[in-house]
C-alpha atoms as an extended CHARMM CRD file, in Angstrom:
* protein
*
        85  EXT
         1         1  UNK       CA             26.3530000000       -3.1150000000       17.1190000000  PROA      1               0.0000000000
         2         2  UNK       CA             24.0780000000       -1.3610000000       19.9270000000  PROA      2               0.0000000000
         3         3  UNK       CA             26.3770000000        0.0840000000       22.5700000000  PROA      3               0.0000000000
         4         4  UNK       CA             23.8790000000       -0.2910000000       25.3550000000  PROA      4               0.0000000000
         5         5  UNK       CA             20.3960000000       -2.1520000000       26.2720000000  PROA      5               0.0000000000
         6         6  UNK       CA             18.1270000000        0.6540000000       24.6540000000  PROA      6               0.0000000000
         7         7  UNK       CA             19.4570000000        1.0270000000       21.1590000000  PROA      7               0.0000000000
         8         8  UNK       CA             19.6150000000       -3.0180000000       21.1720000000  PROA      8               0.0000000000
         9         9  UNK       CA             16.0910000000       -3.1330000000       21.8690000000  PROA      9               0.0000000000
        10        10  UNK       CA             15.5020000000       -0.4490000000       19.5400000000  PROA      10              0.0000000000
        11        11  UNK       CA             17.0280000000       -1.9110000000       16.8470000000  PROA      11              0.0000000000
        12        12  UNK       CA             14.8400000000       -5.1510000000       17.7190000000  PROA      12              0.0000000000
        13        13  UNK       CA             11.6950000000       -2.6070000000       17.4450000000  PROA      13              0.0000000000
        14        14  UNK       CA             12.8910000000       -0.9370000000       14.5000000000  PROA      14              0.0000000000
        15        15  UNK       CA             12.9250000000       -5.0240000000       12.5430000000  PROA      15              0.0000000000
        16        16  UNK       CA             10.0590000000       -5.9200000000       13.6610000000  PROA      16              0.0000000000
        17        17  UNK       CA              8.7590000000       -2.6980000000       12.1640000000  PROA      17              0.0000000000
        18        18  UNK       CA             10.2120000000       -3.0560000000        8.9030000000  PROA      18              0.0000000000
        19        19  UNK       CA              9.0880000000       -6.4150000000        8.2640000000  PROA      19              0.0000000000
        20        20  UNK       CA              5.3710000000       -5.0940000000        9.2960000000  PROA      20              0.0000000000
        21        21  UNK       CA              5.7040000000       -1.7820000000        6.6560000000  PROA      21              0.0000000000
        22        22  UNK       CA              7.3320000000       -4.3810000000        4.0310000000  PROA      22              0.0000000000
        23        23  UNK       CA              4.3890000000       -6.7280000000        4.1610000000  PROA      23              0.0000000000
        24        24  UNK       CA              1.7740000000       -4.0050000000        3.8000000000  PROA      24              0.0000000000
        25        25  UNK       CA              3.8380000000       -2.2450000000        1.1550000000  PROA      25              0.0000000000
        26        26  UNK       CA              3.9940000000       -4.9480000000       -0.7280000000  PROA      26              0.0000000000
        27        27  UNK       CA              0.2720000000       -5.8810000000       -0.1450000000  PROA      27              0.0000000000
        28        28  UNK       CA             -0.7050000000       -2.5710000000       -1.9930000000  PROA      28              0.0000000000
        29        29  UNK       CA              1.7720000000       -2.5370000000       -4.3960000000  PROA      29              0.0000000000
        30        30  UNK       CA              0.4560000000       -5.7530000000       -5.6120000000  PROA      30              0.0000000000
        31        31  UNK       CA             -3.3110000000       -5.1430000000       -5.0700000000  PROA      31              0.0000000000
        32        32  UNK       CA             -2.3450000000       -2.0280000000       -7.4980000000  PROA      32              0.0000000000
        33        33  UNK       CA             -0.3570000000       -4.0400000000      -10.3580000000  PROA      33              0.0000000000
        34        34  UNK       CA             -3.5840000000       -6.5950000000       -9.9200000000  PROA      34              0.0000000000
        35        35  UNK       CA             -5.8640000000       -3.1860000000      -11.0800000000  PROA      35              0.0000000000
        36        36  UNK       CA             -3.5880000000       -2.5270000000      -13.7480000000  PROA      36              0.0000000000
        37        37  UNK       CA             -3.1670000000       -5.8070000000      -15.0390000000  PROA      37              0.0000000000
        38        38  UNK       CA             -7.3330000000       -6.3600000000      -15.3580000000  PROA      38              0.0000000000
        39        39  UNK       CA             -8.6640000000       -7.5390000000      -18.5640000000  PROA      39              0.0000000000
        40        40  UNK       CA            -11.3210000000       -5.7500000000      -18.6830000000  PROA      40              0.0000000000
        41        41  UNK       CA            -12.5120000000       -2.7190000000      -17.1040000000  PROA      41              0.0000000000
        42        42  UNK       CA            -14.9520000000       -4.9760000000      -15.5450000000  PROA      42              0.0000000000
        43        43  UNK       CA            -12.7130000000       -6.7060000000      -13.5610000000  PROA      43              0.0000000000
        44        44  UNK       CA            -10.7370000000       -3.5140000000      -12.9360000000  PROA      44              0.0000000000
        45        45  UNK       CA            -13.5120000000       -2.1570000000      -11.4180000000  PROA      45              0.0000000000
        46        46  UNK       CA            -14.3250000000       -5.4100000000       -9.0760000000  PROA      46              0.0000000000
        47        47  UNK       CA            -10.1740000000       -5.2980000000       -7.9280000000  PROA      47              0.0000000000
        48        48  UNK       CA            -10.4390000000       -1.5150000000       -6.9510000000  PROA      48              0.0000000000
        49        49  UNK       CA            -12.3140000000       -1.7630000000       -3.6040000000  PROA      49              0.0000000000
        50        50  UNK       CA             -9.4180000000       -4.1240000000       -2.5750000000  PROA      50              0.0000000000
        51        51  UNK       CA             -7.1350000000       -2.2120000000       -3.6670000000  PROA      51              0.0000000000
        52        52  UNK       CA             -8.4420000000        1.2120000000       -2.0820000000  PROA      52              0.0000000000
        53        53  UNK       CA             -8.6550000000       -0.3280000000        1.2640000000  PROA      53              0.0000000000
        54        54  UNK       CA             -5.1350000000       -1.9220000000        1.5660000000  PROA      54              0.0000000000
        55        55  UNK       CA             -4.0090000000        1.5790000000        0.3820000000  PROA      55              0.0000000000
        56        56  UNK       CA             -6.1830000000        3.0790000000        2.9480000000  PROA      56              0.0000000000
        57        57  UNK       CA             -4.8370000000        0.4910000000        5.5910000000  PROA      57              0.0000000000
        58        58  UNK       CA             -1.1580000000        1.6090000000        4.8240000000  PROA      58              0.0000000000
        59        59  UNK       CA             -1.9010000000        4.9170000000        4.9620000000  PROA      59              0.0000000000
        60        60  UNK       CA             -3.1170000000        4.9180000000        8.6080000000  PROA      60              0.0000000000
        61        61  UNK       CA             -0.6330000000        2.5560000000        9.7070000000  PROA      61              0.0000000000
        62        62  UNK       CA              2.2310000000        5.3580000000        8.9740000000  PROA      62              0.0000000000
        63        63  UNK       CA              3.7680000000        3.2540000000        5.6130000000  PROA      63              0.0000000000
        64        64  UNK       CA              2.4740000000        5.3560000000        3.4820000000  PROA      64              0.0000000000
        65        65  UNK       CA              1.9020000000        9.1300000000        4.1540000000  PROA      65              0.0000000000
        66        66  UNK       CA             -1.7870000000       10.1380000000        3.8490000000  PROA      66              0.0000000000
        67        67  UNK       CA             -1.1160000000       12.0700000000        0.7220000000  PROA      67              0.0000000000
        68        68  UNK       CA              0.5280000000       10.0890000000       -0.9300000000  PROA      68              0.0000000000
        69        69  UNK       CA             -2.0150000000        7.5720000000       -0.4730000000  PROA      69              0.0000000000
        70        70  UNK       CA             -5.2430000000        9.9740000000       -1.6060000000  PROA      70              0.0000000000
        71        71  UNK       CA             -2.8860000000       10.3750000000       -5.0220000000  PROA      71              0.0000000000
        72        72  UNK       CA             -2.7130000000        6.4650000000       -5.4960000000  PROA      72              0.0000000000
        73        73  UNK       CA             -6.2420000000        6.1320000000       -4.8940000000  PROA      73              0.0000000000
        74        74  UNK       CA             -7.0810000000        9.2260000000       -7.3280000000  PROA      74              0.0000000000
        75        75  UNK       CA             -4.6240000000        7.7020000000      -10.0340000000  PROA      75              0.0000000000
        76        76  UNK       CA             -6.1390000000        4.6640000000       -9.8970000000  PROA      76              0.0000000000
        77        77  UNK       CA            -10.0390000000        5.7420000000      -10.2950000000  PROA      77              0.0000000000
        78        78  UNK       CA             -9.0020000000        8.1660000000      -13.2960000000  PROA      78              0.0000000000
        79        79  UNK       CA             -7.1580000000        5.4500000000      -15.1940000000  PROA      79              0.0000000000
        80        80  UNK       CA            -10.5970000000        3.2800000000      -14.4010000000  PROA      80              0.0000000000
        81        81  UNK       CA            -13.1660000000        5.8730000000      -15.5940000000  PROA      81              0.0000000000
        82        82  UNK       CA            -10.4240000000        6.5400000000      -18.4950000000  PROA      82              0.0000000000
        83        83  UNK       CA            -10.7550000000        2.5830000000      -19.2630000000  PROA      83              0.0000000000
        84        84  UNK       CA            -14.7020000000        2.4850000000      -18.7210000000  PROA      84              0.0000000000
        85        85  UNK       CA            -14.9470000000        5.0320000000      -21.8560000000  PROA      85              0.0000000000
């Protein structure tokens, strides 16, 4: 429990927050499980500009560090060249 008015309202901040980070997480977790799970490298390669730009989106939001997010994104085009062979 908040002892005073500004750790209240930063608690309210800090769910409000969390619920925004979850939401995008979980957008580009499932945009990438939507690139592995392609049939064909076809339709791999037709998911990956989604993909990229919810990455992308999380990345400048603060959800995901920038890194982090260049790794994903490089991870993600090898497996699909590696699938295109």
């Amino acid at each position: 429990m908040a002892h005073s008015k500004q750790a209240a309202k930063r608690n309210r901040q800090n769910i409000k927050a969390r619920e925004k980070n979850k939401i995008q997480r979980t957008a580009f977790k499932s945009a990438l499980k939507r690139v592995k799970a392609a049939d064909s490298p076809a339709a791999a390669k037709a998911l990956v500009p989604q993909a990229m730009k919810k990455i992308d989106k999380a990345a400048k939001n603060g959800v995901i560090h920038k890194n982090a997010a260049a790794r994903m994104k490089s991870r993600m085009a090898k497996r699909l060249a590696k699938a295109a062979k």
